[in-house]
Backbone as CSV, one residue per row, in Angstrom:
resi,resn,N_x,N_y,N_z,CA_x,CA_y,CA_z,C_x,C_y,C_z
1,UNK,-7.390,53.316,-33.180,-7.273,51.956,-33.690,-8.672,51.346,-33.804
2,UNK,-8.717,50.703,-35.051,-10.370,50.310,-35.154,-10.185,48.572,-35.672
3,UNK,-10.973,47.821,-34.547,-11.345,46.531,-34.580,-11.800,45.884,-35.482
4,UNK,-11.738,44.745,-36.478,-12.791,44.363,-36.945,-13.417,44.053,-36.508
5,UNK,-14.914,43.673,-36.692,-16.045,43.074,-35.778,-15.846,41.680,-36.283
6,UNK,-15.279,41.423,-37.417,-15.565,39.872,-37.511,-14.248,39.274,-36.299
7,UNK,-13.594,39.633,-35.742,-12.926,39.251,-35.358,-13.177,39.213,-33.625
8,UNK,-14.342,40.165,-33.173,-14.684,39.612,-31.643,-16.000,38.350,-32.190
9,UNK,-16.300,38.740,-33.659,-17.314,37.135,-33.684,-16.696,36.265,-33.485
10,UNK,-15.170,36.246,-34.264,-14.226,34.807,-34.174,-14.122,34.360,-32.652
11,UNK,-14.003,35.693,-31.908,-13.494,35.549,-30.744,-14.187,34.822,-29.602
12,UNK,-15.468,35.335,-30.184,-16.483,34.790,-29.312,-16.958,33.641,-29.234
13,UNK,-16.981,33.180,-31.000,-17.141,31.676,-31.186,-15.688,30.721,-30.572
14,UNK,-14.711,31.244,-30.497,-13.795,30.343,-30.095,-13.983,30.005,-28.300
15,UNK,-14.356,31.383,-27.394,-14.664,31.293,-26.628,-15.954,30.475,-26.021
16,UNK,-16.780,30.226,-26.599,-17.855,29.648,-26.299,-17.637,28.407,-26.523
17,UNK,-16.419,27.619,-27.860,-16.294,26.727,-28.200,-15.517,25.907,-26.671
18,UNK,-14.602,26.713,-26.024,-13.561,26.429,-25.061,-14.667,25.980,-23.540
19,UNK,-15.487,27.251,-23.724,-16.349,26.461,-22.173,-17.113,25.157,-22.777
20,UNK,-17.436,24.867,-23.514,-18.234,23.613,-24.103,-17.558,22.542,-23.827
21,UNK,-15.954,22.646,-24.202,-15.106,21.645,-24.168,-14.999,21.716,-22.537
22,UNK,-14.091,22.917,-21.743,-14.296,22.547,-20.401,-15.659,21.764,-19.550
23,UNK,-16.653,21.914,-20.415,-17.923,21.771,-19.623,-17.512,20.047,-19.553
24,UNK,-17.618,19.724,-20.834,-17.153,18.043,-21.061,-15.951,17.528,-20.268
25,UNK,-14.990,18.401,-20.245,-13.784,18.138,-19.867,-14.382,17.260,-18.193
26,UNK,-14.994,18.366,-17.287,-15.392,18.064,-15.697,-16.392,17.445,-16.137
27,UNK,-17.384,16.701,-16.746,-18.368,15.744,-16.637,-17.663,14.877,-17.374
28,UNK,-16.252,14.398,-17.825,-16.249,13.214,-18.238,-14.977,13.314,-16.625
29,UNK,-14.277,14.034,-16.131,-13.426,14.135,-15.036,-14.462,13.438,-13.871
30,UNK,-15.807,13.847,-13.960,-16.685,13.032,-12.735,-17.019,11.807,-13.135
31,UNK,-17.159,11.107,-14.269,-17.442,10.143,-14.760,-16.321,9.318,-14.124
32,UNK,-15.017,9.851,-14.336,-13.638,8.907,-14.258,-13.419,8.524,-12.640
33,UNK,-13.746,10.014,-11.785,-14.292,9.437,-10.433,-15.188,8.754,-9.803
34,UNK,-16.112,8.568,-10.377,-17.506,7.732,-10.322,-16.534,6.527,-10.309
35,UNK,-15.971,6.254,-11.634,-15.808,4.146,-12.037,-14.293,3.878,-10.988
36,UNK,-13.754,5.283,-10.415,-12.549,4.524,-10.026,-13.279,4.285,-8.232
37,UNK,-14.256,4.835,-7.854,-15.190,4.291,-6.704,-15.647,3.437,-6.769
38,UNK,-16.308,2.781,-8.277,-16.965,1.557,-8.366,-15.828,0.473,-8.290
39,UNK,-14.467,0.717,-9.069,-13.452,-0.161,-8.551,-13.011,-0.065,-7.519
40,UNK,-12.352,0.641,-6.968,-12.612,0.745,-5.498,-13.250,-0.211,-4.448
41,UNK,-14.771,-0.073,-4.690,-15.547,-0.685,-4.336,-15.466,-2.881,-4.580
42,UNK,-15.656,-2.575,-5.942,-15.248,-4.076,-6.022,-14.000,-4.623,-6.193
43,UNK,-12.949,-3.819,-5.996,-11.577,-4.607,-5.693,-11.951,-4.821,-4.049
44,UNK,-12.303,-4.146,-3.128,-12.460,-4.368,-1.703,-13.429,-6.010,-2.013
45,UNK,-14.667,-6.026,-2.902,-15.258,-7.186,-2.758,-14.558,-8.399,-3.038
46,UNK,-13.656,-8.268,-4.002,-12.585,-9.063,-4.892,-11.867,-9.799,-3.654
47,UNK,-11.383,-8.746,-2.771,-10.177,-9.211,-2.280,-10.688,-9.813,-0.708
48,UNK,-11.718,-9.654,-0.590,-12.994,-10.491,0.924,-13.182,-11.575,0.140
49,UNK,-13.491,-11.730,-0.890,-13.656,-13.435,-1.959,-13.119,-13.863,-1.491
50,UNK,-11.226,-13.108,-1.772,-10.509,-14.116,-1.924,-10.299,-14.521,-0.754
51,UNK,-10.319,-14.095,0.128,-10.000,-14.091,1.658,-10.743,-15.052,1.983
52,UNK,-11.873,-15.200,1.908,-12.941,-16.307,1.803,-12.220,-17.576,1.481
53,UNK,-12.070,-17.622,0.224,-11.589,-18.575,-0.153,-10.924,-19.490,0.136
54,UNK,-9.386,-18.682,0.929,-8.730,-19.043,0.993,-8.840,-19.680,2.614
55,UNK,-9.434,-18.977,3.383,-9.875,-19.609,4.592,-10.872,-21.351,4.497
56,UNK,-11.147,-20.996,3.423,-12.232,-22.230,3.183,-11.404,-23.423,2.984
57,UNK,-10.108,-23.286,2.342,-9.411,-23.847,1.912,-9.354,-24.973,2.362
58,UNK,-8.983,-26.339,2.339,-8.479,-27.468,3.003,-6.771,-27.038,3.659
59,UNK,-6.523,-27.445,4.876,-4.522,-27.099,4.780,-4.178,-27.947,4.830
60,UNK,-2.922,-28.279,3.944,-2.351,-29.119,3.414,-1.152,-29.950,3.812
């Protein structure tokens, strides 16, 4: 049985195309963990505001 060769080129270009995309795939996957730490982060500040706040409050 005999291969075409254009067809491990196809193969190869599709393959190379797939880690490119995985590569993006985990640097936009760390990106999405990065901003849900930064929210994270400032919902904890958000919610000491409010806490603040509400202690500051006059009671009524």
């Amino acid at each position: 049985m005999i291969l075409n060769p254009d067809y491990f080129f196809f193969l190869t270009l599709v393959l190379e195309e797939r880690a490119r995309l995985l590569e993006r795939l985990e640097a936009r996957e760390e990106e999405v963990l990065i901003r849900e730490e930064e929210l994270g982060r400032l919902l904890k500040l958000l919610e000491e505001e409010e806490r603040l706040v509400i202690e500051d409050e006059p009671l009524l």
